[in-house]
C-alpha positions as CSV (number, residue, x, y, z in Angstrom):
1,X,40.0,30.2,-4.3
2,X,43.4,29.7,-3.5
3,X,44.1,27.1,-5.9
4,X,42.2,28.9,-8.6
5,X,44.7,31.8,-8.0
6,X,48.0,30.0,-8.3
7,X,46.2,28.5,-11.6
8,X,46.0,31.7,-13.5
9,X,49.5,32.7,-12.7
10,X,51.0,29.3,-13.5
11,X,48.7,29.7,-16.9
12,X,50.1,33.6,-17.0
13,X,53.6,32.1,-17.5
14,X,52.8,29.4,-19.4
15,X,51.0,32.0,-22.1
16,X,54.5,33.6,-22.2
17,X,56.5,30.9,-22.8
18,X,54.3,29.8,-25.4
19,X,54.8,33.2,-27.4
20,X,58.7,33.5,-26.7
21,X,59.1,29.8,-28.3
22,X,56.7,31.0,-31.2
23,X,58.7,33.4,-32.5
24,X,61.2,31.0,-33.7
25,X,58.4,28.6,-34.9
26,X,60.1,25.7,-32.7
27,X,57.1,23.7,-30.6
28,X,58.4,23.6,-26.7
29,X,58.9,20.1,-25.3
30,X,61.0,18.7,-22.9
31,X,63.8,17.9,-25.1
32,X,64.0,21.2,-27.1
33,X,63.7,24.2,-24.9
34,X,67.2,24.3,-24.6
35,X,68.6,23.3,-27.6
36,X,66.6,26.4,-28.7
37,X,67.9,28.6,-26.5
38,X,71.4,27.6,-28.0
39,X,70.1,28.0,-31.1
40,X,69.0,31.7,-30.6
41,X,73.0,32.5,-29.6
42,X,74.1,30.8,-32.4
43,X,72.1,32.9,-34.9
44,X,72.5,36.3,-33.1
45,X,75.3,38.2,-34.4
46,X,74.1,41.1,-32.7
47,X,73.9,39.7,-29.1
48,X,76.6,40.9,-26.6
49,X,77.9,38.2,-23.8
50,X,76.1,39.9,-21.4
51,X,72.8,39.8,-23.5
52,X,73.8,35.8,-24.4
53,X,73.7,34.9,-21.0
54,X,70.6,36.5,-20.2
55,X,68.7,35.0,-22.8
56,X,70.4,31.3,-21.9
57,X,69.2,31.9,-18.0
58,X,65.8,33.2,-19.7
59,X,65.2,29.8,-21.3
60,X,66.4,28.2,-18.3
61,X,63.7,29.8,-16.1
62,X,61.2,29.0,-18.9
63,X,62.2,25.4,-18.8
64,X,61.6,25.2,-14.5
65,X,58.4,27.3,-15.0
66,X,57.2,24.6,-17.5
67,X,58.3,22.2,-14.9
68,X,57.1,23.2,-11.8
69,X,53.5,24.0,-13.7
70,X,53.0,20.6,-14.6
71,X,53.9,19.2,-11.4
72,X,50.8,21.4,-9.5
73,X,49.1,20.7,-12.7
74,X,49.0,16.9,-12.0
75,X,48.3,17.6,-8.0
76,X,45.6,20.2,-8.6
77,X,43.8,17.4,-10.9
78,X,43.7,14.8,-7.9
79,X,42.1,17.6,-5.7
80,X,38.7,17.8,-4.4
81,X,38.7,21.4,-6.2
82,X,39.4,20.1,-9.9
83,X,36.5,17.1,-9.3
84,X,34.6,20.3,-8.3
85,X,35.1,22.5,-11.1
86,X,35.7,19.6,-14.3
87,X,32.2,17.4,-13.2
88,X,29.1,17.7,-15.1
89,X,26.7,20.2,-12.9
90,X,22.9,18.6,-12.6
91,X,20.1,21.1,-14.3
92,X,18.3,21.7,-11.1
93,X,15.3,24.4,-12.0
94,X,15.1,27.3,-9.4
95,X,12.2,26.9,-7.3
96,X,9.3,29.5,-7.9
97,X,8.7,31.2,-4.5
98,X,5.2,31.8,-5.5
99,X,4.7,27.7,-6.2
100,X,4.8,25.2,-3.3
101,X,4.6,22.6,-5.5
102,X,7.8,24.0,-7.9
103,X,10.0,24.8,-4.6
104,X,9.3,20.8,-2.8
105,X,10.0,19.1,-6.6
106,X,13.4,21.2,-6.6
107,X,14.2,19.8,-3.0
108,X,13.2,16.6,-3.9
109,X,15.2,16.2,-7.1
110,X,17.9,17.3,-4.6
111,X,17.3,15.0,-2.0
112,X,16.8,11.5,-4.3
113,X,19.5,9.6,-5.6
114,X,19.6,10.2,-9.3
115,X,20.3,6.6,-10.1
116,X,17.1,5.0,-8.6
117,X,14.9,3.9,-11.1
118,X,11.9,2.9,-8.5
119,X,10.3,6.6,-9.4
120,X,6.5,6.8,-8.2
121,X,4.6,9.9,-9.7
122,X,1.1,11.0,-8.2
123,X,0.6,13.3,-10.4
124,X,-3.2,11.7,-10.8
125,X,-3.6,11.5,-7.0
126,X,-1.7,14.3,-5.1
127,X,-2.9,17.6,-4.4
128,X,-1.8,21.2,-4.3
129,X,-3.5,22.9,-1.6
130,X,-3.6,26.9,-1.2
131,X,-4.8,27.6,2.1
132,X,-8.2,26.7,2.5
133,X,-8.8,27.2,-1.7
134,X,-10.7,23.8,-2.7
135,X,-8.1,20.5,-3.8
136,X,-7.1,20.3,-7.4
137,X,-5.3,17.6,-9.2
138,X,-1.6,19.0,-9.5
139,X,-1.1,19.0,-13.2
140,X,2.7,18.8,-13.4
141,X,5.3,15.9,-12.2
142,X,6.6,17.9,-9.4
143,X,5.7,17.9,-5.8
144,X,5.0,13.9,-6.7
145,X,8.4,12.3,-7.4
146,X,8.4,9.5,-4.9
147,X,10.6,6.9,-4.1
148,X,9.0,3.2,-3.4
149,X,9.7,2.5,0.2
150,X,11.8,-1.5,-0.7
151,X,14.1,0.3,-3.2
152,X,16.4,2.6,-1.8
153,X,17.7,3.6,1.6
154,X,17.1,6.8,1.7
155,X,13.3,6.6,1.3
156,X,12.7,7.2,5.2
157,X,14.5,10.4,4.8
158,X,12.4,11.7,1.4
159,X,9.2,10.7,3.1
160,X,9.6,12.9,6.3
161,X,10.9,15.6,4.6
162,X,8.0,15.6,2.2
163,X,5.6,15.6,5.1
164,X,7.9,18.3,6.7
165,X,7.7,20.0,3.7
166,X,4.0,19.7,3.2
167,X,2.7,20.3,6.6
168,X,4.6,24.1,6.3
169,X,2.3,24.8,3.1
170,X,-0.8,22.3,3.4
171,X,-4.1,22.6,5.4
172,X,-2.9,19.4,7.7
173,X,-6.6,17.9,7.5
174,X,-6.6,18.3,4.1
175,X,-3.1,16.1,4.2
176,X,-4.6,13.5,6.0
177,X,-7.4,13.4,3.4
178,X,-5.2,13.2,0.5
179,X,-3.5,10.5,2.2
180,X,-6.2,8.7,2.8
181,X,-7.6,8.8,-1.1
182,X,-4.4,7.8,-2.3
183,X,-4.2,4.9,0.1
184,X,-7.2,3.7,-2.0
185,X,-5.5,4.1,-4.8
186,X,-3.7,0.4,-5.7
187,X,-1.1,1.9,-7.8
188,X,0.2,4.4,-5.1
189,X,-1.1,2.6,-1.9
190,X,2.5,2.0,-1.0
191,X,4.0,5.0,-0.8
192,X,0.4,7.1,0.8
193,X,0.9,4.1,3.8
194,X,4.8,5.6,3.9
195,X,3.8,9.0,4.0
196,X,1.3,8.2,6.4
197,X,3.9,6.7,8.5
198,X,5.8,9.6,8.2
199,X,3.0,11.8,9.2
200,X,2.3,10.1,12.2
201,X,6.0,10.4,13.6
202,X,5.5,13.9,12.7
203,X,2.3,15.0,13.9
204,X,2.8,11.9,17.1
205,X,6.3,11.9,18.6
206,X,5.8,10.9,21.6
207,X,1.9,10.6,22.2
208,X,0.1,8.5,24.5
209,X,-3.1,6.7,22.2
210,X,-6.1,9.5,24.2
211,X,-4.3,12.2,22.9
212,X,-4.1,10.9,19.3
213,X,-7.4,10.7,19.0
214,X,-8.3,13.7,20.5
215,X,-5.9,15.4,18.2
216,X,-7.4,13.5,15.0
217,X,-10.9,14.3,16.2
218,X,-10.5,17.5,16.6
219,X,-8.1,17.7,12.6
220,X,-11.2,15.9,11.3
221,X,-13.9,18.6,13.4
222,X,-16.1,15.8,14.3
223,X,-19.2,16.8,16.2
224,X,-20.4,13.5,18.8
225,X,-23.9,15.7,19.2
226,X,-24.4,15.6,15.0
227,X,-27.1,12.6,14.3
228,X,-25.4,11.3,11.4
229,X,-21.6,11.5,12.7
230,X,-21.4,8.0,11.8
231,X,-22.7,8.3,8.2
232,X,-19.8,11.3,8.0
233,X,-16.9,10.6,5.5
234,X,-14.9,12.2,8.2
235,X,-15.6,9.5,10.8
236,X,-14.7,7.2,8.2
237,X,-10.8,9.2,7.5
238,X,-10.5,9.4,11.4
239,X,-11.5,5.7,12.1
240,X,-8.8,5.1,9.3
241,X,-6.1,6.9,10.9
242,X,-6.8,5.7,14.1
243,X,-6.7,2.2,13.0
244,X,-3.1,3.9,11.6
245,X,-2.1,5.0,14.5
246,X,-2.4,1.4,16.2
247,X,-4.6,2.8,18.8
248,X,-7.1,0.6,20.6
249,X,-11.0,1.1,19.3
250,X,-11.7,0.7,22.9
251,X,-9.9,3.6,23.6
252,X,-11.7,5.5,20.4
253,X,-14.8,4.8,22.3
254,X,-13.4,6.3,25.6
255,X,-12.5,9.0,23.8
256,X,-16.0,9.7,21.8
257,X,-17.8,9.4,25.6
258,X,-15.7,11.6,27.0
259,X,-16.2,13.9,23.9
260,X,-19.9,13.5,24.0
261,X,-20.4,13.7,27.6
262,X,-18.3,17.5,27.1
263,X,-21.3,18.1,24.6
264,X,-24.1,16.5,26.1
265,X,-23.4,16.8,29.8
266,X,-25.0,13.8,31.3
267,X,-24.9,9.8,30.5
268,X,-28.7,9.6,30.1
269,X,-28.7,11.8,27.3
270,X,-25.3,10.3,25.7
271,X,-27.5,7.0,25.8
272,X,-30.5,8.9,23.8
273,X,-28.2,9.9,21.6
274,X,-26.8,5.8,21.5
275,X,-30.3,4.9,20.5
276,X,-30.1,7.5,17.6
277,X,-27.3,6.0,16.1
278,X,-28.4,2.5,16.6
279,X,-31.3,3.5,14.7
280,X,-29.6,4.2,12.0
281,X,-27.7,1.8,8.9
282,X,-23.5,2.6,9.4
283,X,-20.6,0.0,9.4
284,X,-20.1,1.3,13.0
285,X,-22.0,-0.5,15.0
286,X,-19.2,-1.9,16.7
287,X,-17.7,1.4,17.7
288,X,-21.3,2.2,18.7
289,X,-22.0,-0.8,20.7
290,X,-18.0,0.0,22.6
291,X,-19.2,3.2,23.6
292,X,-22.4,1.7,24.4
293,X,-20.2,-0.7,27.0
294,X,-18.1,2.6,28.3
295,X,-21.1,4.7,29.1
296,X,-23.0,1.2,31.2
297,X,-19.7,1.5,32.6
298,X,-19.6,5.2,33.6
299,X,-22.5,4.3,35.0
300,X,-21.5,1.8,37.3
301,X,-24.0,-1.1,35.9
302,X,-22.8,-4.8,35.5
303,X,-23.8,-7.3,33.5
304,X,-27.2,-7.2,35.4
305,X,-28.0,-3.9,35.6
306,X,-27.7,-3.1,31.9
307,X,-29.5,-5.7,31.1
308,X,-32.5,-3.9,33.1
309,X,-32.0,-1.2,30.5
310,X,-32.7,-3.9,27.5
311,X,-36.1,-4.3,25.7
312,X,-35.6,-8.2,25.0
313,X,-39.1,-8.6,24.2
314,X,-38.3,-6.3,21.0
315,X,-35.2,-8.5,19.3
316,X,-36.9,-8.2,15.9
317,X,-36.0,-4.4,15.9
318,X,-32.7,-3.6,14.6
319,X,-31.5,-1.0,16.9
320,X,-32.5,-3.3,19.8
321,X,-30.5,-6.2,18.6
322,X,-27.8,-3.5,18.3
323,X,-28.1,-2.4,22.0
324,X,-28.4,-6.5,23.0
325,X,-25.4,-7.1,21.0
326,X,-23.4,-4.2,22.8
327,X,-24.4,-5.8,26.2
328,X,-23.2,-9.4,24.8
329,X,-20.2,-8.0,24.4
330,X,-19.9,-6.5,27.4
331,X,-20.8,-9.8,29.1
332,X,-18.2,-11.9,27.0
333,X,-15.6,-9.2,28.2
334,X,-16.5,-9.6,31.2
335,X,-16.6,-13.6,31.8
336,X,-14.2,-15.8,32.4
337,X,-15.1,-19.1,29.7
338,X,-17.9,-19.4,27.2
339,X,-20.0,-21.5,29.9
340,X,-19.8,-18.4,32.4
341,X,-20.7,-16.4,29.4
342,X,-23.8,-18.5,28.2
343,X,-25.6,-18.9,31.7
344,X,-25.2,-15.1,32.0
345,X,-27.0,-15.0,28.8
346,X,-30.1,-17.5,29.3
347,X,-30.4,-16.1,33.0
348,X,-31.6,-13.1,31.2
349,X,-33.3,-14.3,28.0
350,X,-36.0,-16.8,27.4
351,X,-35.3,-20.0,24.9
352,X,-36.7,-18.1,22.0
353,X,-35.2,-14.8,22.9
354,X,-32.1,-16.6,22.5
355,X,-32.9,-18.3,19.5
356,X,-33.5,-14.5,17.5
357,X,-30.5,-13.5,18.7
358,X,-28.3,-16.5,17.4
359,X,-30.3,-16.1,14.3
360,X,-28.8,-12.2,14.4
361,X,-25.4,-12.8,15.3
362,X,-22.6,-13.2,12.5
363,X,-19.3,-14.2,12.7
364,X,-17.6,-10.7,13.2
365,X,-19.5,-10.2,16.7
366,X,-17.1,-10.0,19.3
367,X,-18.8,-12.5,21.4
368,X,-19.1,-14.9,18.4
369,X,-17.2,-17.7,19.7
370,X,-18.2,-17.7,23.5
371,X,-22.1,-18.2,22.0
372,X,-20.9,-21.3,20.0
373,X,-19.0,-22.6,22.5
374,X,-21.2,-22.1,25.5
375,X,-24.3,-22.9,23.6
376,X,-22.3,-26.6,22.3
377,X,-21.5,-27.6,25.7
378,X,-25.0,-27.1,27.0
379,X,-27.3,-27.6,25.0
380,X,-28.4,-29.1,21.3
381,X,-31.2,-27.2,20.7
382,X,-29.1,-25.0,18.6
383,X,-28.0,-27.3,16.0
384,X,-30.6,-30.3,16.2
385,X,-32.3,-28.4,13.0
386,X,-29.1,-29.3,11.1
387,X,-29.1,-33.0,12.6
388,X,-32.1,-33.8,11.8
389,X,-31.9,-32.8,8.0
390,X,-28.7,-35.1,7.9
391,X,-30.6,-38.1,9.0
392,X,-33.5,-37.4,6.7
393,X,-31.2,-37.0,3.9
394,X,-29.3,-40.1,4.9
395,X,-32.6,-42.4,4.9
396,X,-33.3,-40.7,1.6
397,X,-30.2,-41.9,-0.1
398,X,-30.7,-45.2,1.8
399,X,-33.6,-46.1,0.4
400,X,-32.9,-45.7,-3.4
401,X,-30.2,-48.3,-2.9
């Protein structure tokens, strides 16, 4: 303010000079201020000496004026305050208070750098949420101009204040669900896995893995004593985060006991409740058969005693090759090598009993390689099937030679 005060006065006097060297019809420069001052005496027959030599000191002051103003002229324009006043001023749009969406585009055109060009709109795939009003697509650019996370080093920053921003106007499970849709999404995976990062820092500063997923089980309002929990698109957004979060599904399943034992009150009936879900066709029979382990374990049985609780003579049901499987798994955890592991397994189960369950085990089973391995340095019952169609084929091709 300052400097734009000494501007209009230095402007002031220039303005007058200008008019006093009009009058004449002389243009001012540096060479002829004062050669028109002389030339004013010359032509006034009226003028006194008095009045001559006010008038020659008048152009004389005119002259340093004109001086002096260029001179703070020529600093102003190198100040801070000139680069302030002569630059080109962004059209930002004033935020509607009334519009989330319209107030976190304006703070995020403020925040990007104008010059990126690695721009990533979700206008298809974010959502405007309004308390607990249901999602809808967000119709204009705003809210959604995202930079790509390997283009610009100020990405970090946009993504947590977005979540910042987001989790002061959004239902936060209703966050993690967009998040996880847009993950989906190919186009826009990138930047959801960003914000998602970003989330987590957020919503997890400093948490130990139990308290994540107590936290995310209780966003998500998962119910351990629901049937069909596993069949819930829920479970399947907090299995996602979880995985997210980097937090052990060991420790998911010590958290789901300790969540079902709150709800159910006693091990027996979280082992009813076990069987339920065994019974029934999920991807989670892995999580199932971990919580499976825990509970045995609660429970104080070994390898042994929860093999007491198995119906081996029933392998051709699906939910009792589910609970055998969970009890594999707990042996293989439990074993030092695959040969400890596979004489655990045939002191419990008959030749045949192990032949159904090699038939039912794939190659994602936890215990997958200590069955291979054990059952190839014992025994070639296994694979003699395969051996002997090799030699047959072999005496096949043999003979037409």
């Amino acid at each position: 303010m300052k400097n734009l005060h000494w501007l209009i006065v230095l402007l002031a006097l220039t303005l007058l000079t200008y008019i006093e060297t009009k009058s004449v019809e002389i243009p001012i420069s540096n060479t002829n201020v004062r050669a028109h001052g002389c030339l004013r005496l010359l032509t006034s027959s009226t003028s006194s000496q008095a009045q001559t030599f006010n008038e020659e000191r008048t152009f004389e002051i005119l002259e340093k004026v004109r001086q002096v103003f260029h001179r703070v002229l020529e600093k102003i324009k190198g100040s801070r305050f000139w680069r302030f006043v002569s630059r080109k001023r962004k059209n930002i749009p004033h935020p509607v208070d009334s519009d989330p969406a319209e107030k976190l585009r304006a703070a995020t055109d403020r925040v990007a750098p104008a010059s990126s060009s690695s721009i990533v709109r979700f206008s298809k795939s974010i959502y405007k949420y309004r308390g607990d009003q249901s999602i809808n697509p967000l119709k204009t650019t705003a809210f959604t101009v995202l930079l790509a996370t390997t283009r610009t080093k100020h990405a970090d920053d946009i993504y947590t204040f977005l979540i910042q921003e987001l989790l002061t106007t959004c239902n936060v499970k209703k966050l993690f669900q967009v998040l996880y849709d847009a993950e989906l999404d190919p186009t826009i995976s990138s930047t959801a896995i960003a914000l998602k990062k970003a989330l987590f820092q957020e919503w997890f500063p400093t948490t130990d893995d139990v308290t994540k997923v107590s936290k995310l089980y209780d966003i998500f309002k998962l119910d351990v004593a629901n049937p069909n929990i596993f069949q819930d698109p829920a479970f399947d957004m907090f299995i996602a985060f979880v995985i997210g979060a980097k937090v052990s599904t060991f420790k998911v399943a010590g958290v789901l006991l300790d969540k079902s034992i709150e709800k159910l009150k006693t091990l027996p009936e979280v082992d009813v409740a076990i069987d339920v879900a065994n019974a029934k066709s999920h991807k989670y029979d892995f999580i199932v058969s971990l919580l499976q382990i825990e509970s045995w374990r609660r429970q104080e049985l070994d390898a042994a005693g929860a093999a007491s609780k198995l119906k081996l003579y029933e392998l051709d049901r699906d939910s009792e090759i589910k609970k055998v499987k969970a009890w594999a798994t707990m042996v293989s955890l439990e074993s030092e090598d695959a040969t400890t592991f596979i004489k655990v397994l045939k002191k419990h189960m008959t030749q045949d009993q192990l032949k159904i369950f090699l038939d039912k085990t794939v190659q994602d089973d936890y215990y997958f390689e200590d069955l291979a391995e054990g059952l190839a340095k014992t025994s070639t019952w296994w694979y003699q099937p395969l051996l002997d169609y090799f030699e047959k084929a072999y005496l096949y091709t043999t003979s037409k030679i």
